[in-house]
Structure formats: structure tokens, C-alpha cells
N, C-alpha and C positions, 0 to 999 in steps of 0.2 A: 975909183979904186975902192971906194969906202963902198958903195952901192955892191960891187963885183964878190967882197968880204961878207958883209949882208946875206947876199942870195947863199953863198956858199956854207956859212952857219945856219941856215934857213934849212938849207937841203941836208946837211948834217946833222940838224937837229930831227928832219923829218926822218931820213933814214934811221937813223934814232930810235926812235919813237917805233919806226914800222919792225925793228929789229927786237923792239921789248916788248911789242903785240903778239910777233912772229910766236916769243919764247914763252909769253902768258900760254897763249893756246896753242902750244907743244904741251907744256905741263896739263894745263888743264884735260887735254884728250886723252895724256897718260892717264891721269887718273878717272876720267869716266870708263875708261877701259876697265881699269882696276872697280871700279863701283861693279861695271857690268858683269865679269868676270863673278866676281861675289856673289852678287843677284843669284845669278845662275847657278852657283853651289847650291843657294839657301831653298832656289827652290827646288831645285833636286830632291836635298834631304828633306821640305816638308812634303813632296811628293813619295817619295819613301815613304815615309810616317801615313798619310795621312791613308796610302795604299796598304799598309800593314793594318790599321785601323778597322779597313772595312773589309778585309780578310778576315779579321776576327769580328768584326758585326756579322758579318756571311754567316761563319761558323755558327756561330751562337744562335742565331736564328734558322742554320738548318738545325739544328738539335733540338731547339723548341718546337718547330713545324714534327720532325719526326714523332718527337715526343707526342706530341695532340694527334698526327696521325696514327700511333702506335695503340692510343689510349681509344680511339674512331675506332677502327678495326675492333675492340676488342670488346667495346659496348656492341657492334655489327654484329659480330658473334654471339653477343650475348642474344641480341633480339633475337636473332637470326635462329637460336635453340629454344628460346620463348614460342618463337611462332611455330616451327616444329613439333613441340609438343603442344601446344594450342589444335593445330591442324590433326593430330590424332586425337585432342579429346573430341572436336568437335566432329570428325571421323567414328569414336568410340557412341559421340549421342546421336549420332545421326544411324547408326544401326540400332540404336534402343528406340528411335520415332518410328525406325519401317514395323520392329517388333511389336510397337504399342498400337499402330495404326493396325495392325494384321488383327489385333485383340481386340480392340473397338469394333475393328468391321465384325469379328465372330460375334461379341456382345450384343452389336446391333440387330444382326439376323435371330438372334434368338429371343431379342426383345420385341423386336416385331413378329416372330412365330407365338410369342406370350400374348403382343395385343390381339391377334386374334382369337387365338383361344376365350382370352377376356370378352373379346364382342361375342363371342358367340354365348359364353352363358350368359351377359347380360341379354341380348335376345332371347334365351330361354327362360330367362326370370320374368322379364316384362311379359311373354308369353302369360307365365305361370301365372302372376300376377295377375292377369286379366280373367285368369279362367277364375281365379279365387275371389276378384272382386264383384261376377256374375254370377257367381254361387251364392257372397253372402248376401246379394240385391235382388237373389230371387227367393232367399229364406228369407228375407229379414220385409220384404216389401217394399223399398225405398230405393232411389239413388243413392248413389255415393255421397252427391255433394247434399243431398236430403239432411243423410246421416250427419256428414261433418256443419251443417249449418245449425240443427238440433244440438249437438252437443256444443256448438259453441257460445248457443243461447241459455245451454243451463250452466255451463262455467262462466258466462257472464254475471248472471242473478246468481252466482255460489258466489263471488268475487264481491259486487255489491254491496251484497249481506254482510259478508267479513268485513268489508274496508270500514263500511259504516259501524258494526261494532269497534270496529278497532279505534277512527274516529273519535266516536263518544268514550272508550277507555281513556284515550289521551286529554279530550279538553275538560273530563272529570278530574284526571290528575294534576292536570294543568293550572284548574280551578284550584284545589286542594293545594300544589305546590309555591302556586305566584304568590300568592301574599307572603307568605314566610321565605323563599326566596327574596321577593321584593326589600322585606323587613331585615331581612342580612346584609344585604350591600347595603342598604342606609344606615345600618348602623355601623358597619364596619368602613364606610368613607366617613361617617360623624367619628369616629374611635381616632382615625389617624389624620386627622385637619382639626388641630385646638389652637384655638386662638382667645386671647383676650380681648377684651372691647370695653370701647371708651363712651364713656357721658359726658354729652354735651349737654349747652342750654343756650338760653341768649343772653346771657351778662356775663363780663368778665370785672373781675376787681383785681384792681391798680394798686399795690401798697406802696406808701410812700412815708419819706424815714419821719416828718413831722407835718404839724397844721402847716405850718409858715409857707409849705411850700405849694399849698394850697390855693393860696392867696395871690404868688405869681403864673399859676396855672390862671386860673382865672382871667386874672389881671386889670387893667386900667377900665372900668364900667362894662366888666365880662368882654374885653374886646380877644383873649386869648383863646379863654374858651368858644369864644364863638367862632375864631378861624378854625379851631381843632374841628370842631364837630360839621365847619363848612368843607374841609380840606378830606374828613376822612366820612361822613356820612355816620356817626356815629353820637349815639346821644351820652354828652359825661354829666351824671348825676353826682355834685357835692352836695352834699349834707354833714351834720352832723358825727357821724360815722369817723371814730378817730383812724387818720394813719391811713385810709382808703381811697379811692373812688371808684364809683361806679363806672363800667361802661357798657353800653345798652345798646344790642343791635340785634335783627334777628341773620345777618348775614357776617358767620363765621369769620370769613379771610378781612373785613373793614372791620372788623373786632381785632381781629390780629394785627393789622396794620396800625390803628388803633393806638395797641398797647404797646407796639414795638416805636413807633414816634413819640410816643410820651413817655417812654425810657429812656429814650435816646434824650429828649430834652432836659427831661429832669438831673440826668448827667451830667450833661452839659452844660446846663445852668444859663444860656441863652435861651428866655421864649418870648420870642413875638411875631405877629402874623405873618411877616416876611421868612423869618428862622424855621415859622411852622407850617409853611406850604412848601421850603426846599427840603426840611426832614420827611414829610407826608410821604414828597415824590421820590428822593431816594429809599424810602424803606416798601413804597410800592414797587419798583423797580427789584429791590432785591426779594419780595414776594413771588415775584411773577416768574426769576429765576428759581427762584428756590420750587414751585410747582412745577415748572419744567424738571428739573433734578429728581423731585420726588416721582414723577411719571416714568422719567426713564429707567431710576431705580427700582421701581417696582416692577417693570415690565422685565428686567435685567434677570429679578430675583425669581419671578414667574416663567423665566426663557420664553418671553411671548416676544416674537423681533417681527420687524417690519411694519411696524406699523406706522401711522400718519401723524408728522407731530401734531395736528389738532386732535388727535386723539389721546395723545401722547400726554398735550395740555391739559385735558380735561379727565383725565385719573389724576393730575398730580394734584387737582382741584378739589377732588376725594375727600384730601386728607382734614379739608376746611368745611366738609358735609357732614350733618346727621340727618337721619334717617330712623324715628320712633325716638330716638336717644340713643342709636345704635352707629358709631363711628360709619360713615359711606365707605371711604379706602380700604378699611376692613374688612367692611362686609364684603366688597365686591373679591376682595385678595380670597378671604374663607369662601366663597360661594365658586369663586373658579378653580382653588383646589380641589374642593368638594367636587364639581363635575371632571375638574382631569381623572378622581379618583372612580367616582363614577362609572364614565364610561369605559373607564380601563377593566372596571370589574366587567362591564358590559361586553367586552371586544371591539369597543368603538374608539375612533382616534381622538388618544386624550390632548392633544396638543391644540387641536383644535378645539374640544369642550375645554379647557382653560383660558383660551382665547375668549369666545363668546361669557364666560360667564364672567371675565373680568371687565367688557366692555358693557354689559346689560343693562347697567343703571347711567347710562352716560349724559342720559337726558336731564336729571335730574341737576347736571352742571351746566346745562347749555345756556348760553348765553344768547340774546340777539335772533333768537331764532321763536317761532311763531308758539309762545306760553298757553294758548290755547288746547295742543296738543297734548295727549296723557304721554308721560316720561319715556313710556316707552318704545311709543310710534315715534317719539322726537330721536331717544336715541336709533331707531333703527333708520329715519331719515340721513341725519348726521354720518350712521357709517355707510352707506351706501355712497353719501358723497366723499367720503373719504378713499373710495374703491375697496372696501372689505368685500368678502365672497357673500354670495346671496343666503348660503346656509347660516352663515353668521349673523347677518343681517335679519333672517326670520326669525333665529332663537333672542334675539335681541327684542323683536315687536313681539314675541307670541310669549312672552314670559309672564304677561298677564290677560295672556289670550285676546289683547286686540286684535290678531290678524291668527289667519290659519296655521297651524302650523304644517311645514314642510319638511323636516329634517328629523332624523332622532336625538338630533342632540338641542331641540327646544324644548322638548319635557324632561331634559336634564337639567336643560338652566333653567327651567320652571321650578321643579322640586328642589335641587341646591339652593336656590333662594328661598323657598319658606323654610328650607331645613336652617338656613343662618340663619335668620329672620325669626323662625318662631323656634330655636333650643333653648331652653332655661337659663338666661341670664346673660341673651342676649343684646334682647330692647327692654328699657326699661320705663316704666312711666308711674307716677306717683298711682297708687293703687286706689284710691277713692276718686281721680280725677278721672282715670280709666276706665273704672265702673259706673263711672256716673253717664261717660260720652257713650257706652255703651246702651245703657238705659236711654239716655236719649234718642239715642239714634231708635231703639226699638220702639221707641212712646208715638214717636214722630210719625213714624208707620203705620202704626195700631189707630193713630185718628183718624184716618179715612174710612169710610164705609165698605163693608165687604172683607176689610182685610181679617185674616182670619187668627193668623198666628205672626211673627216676626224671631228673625235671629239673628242678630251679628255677629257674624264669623271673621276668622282673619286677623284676629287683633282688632277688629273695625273696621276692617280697608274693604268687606263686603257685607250687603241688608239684603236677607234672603225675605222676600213678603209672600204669606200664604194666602191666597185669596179665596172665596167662597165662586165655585165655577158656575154655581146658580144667581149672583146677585153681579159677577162683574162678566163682561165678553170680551174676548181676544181679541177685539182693539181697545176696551176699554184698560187692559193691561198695561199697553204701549204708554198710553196717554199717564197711563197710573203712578212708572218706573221716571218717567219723566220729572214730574210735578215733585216727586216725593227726591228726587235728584236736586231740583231747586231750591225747596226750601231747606237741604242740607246746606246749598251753597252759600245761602243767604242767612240762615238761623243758627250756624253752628262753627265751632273752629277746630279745624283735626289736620292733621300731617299729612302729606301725600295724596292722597284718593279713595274714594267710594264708589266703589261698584254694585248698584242696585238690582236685582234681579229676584221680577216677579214671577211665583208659580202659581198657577190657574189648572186644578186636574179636578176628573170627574171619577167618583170612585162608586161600584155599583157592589154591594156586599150582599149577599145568601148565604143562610145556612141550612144546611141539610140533616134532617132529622130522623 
């Protein structure tokens, strides 16, 4: 019974159950129906809408198409009336080409009915011509080319005649005008290049505020002064001499180095051999900057550019040269104004004559190189290896005529240098001792046999010797210029150089009575 109750709640609960599925999904299909139903409204009306949409996209885009075809057509027409009237102008000039070419062909036929008329009188002229050139060759006795070879041998010798007076008019005025020309530009480049110049010598003095400190210059059995003058090659003379010292050298820049370490000591008040071979070397050091400075400045000041700093070194070197007693840096700065001035008066490029005359005494600073040579075959050595131009390099050797000269601007750096060299109060040298190397020099001369006359010229930098042409011969000259060259070298003390040169002439005089 209980089992029979069981099944039958079983089945009750299942019919149950299958009766509240049944009525889920009654409901639930009503409402998918209802979703559905909805659906389908919604797309209707976005079907509506979105077909109104592109009705009016349609529109709006046939009104724009219109529009641009409206505005096509109407530019169409526009060309369409362009080319229209294009087609009648070129219609209009194409009857003006038949018209011009109808006028051309008349032109031509009448210009051709002209050349021949033209042939035909030239025919009749050459005709004429011949009969008149066989008329005047039967009066006159000659051919034609007879005639025309004759007269062209006397308007040759009429030409001649004149060129050559004309010739001699010119190197007459030539003569007459070059030295006074000459004498204008020299004075007029000496007028606008003035410079001052400086006196050297070979001692400099050292003031110093008392003796006392005299005595530590010195120092412990002269051991200070003896590193000074080992350290800087320079000889210090104490004596006596209150508040001084000497310093003695004949080379300028270890004069200067010199005096600039024993300023600096005396300052400082530390000297001993150690303190005075590390001031020696710093004040050499700032020496050797400092001539570098001075070269580039002056090259600056001169607008002379490119050039080689060994070259560069040895102007700033200049400024520690004399030359007779006549500053070097100076002289060289006035001697290559003088020729920029120069050549400018000349129409020659002054850039370059300022170049060459600023580098022309270079040799005179060279160091390390073969002292043998005269200053200024050494300088023109030095700038060739430096890659200067060859022009520059020849006014540089030919300034005292060792070598030929090539360029026109080496008898400018010849002449600007005796013009600095020899203007009043430019070199200076005590005047009795001057006149006396002078004298010398001519005495020295005048003791050989033969010699006739003597002059030193140049300041003394040349011994012109006259010789008798009957008692010496033209080797004996050679041998003459020589000997007399030696015993300057060896008998005599002078600055720079002696250029010896002997003349030997025969002179044959009549008078006619």
C-alpha cells in the first residue's frame, strides 16, 4: 500500500512538474512572439528612416552633379568660343602669309633681275679695268706688280726713317724724363712711410735699488753669478758702478732674457743656481712666445697672411736685431711699406712688393743654418723652403745682387732697402769710428800695387778699387778682389758685409786741335 501511495505521488508530482514546464513555455513563446512582433516594427521604421536618408543623399548629390555639369558646359562653351575665334585669327594670318609670300616671291624676282644687272657692270668694270691697267703699263713701262713692289719699297724706307726718328725722340725724352720721374716716386713713398728707429748696442744695464743686493746676485765664491751667465750666456759685469749692472752680450734676445730673469729674481728675493736655471727657462719660454706674437702681429698689421710659421718666427726675431744701429723689425716693416708704396706708384701688385720686402733680411735671424752664406742667399734659401713663390724668393737673394734678378719687384726690394738704410737718421754709428772704418777700409786697398784709386761706398758695406789696366791683368783682378776680401776678414771689425769690387778699364784720350 505504502509502495502503491509512493508511485502515485511520484506520478503526481511528475505530472506536476510536466504541467508547470507545459505553462513556462506557453508564457515564454507568448512573449517571444511579442519580442518578435516588436523586432519587426522597429525594423520597419529604421527601414523607413534610413530609406528617407538616402533619398535625400540621392538628391543632394543629383544637385551637386548637376551643378558641376552645369558649370562643365559652360567653361565647354567658353573654350568652345575661344577656339572659334582662335580659328579665325589664325584663318585672318594665314591669308596675311599667302599675301607676304606673293610679296617675297615679287621681291625676289626683282632682286635677282638686280643681280644680274650688278654682274653685268661688274663684268664691264673688270673689262674697263684691264684696258686702263694696259694703258698705264704701256705709258709708264712696267707691270703692275713692278709698280706696286716699287712703291712698297719706298713707303718701306719713308716708314723706317720716321719710326727711327720717332724712336730716338722718345728714348731722348725718356732719358730727360726717368730720373726726375724716378726721383718722385722715391720721394713721394719716403713722404708717406715715416717711421722712428731705435739704437741698439751690446750692453744693457740692470738698475738695482742698492749695493746689498749686489752681493746676493753674486753670491757664495760668485757661485750665482756664475749660473746666471752659465744659464743665460751673457756676461754680468759688477764693479764699482753704484745701483747698476752691467750685462754684455752681442746677442740682443740673451740680453733680454738676461735682464728679464734678473728682474724677476731680484723680486723675488730667492737666487740660487737651482731658482736661476728654472727662472732662465721660464722667462725663455715666455721670450719665444712673445716673438711668435710679435711676428704674427706684424704680419697682421702689414696684411701679409699665409705665411709659414718659421717664417712667421723669424720676423718676431726682428725685433731683438740691429742692423748698423738701425732696429731690424723696423727696418724690414719701413722697407716693405716703402715697396707696397712703390710698386703701387709703379702699377705693380703692392701686396706682394710688401711681402718680399718684409721678408728680405730674414737671413740675418737664421739660426742653424749654413753662416757661411751672405744673409741673403740664406734668406732666400729658408723661403723657398718654406714654399714662398719664386718671385719672392728672387727679390729676397737679389737685394744685394747675389743672384740675377728676375722679377720687377727685386729692384724695388733693392732700392727700399737703401732708401731705409741710408735716409738721415736712420743708422747711426759714432762718427769718428765710422770714418775711421772707412778710411780703413780704403788704406787697406790702396797697399797693394797697381791699385789706383779706392772708395767706400754704402755706408761701408761696399770697396770699389781702381786699378792701373797697364800694371794688373784680368786675372790678376780676380785674385786681387779676393786677397783684399781676406784681409778685411781677418784685420777688421764691421757689421754685416763687404762687397769688394774691382775695376780695371783702359781709357785711350785725343785731342783734336
Amino acid at each position: 500500500m505504502n509502495t502503491t501511495f509512493i508511485i502515485l505521488i511520484v506520478v503526481a508530482f511528475i505530472i506536476g512538474c510536466g504541467l508547470a514546464i507545459g505553462l513556462v513555455l506557453f508564457i515564454q513563446g507568448k512573449k517571444s512572439k511579442d519580442i518578435v512582433e516588436t523586432a519587426k516594427l522597429e525594423a520597419e521604421a529604421i527601414k523607413k528612416a534610413k530609406l528617407l536618408e538616402v533619398k535625400e543623399k540621392y538628391l543632394q548629390l543629383k544637385n551637386e552633379y548637376e551643378k558641376q555639369a552645369n558649370a562643365r558646359s559652360s567653361k565647354l562653351q567658353q573654350a568652345e568660343a575661344k577656339i572659334a575665334q582662335k580659328e579665325k585669327q589664325l584663318q585672318i594670318q594665314e591669308e596675311g602669309f599667302v599675301k607676304k609670300e606673293a610679296e617675297i616671291e615679287q621681291l625676289k624676282n626683282a632682286y635677282e633681275a638686280q643681280l644680274d644687272i650688278a654682274e653685268k657692270k661688274d663684268q664691264e668694270l673688270d673689262r674697263l679695268h684691264k684696258q686702263a691697267i694696259e694703258k698705264l703699263e704701256a705709258v709708264a713701262g712696267m707691270s703692275a706688280q713692278e709698280a706696286k713692289d716699287s712703291m712698297i719699297e719706298s713707303l718701306k724706307a719713308e716708314a723706317q726713317t720716321a719710326a727711327l726718328a720717332y724712336t730716338n725722340e722718345i728714348m731722348e725724352e725718356a732719358r730727360m724724363n726717368g730720373n726726375k720721374e724716378a726721383q718722385k716716386i722715391i720721394i713721394r713713398s719716403i713722404q708717406r712711410v715715416a717711421s722712428e728707429t731705435a739704437i741698439e748696442n751690446s750692453v744693457t744695464v740692470f738698475h738695482i735699488e742698492n749695493d746689498e743686493m749686489k752681493g746676493r746676485i753674486i753670491g757664495r765664491e760668485g757661485r750665482n753669478i756664475r749660473a746666471l751667465e752659465a744659464a743665460t750666456g751673457v756676461e754680468f759685469v759688477v764693479d764699482d758702478t753704484p745701483e747698476s749692472i752691467v750685462l754684455s752680450a752681442f746677442d740682443p734676445i740673451r740680453r733680454e732674457i738676461a735682464r728679464l730673469a734678473l728682474h724677476q729674481l731680484v723680486q723675488d728675493g730667492r737666487i740660487h743656481p737651482a731658482r736661476i736655471e728654472e727662472v732662465v727657462a721660464k722667462i725663455t719660454k715666455q721670450i719665444e712666445d712673445e716673438i711668435v706674437e710679435i711676428g704674427k702681429k706684424t704680419t697682421i698689421d702689414l696684411g701679409v697672411h699665409g705665411l709659414h710659421p718659421e717664417l712667421v718666427r723669424l720676423i718676431g726675431k726682428m725685433k731683438y736685431r740691429s742692423s748698423y744701429g738701425q732696429n731690424l723689425l723696423q727696418h724690414s716693416r719701413e722697407t716693405a711699406n716703402l715697396c707696397a708704396v712703390m710698386a703701387a706708384e709703379l702699377g705693380l701688385n703692392p701686396k706682394k712688393a710688401r711681402r718680399a720686402g718684409l721678408l728680405h733680411d730674414i737671413g740675418k735671424v737664421a739660426e742653424d743654418e749654413d753662416q757661411e752664406l751672405p744673409h741673403a742667399l740664406l734668406g732666400m734659401k729658408i723661403a723657398q723652403r718654406c714654399g714662398e713663390k719664386p718671385d719672392i724668393c728672387n727679390a729676397i737673394g737679389a737685394h744685394h745682387e747675389e743672384v740675377e734678378m728676375q722679377s720687377l719687384i727685386s729692384p724695388i726690394v733693392q732700392a727700399c732697402d737703401a732708401i731705409s738704410g741710408a735716409r738721415p737718421g736712420a743708422r747711426r754709428e759714432i762718427v769718428e769710428a765710422y770714418i775711421k772704418r772707412l778710411n780703413d777700409l780704403e788704406n787697406l786697398a790702396m797697399s797693394y800695387p797697381g791699385v789706383q784709386k779706392t772708395y767706400a761706398i754704402q755706408a761701408g758695406r761696399e770697396l770699389r778699387v781702381i786699378v792701373g789696366a797697364d800694371k794688373v791683368s784680368d786675372a790678376e783682378t780676380e785674385r786681387l778682389s779676393g786677397e783684399i776680401a781676406k784681409r778685411i776678414e781677418n784685420e777688421m771689425t764691421y757689421p754685416g758685409q763687404v762687397k769688394i769690387t774691382v775695376i780695371r778699364e783702359v781709357r785711350s784720350v785725343a785731342v783734336a786741335k
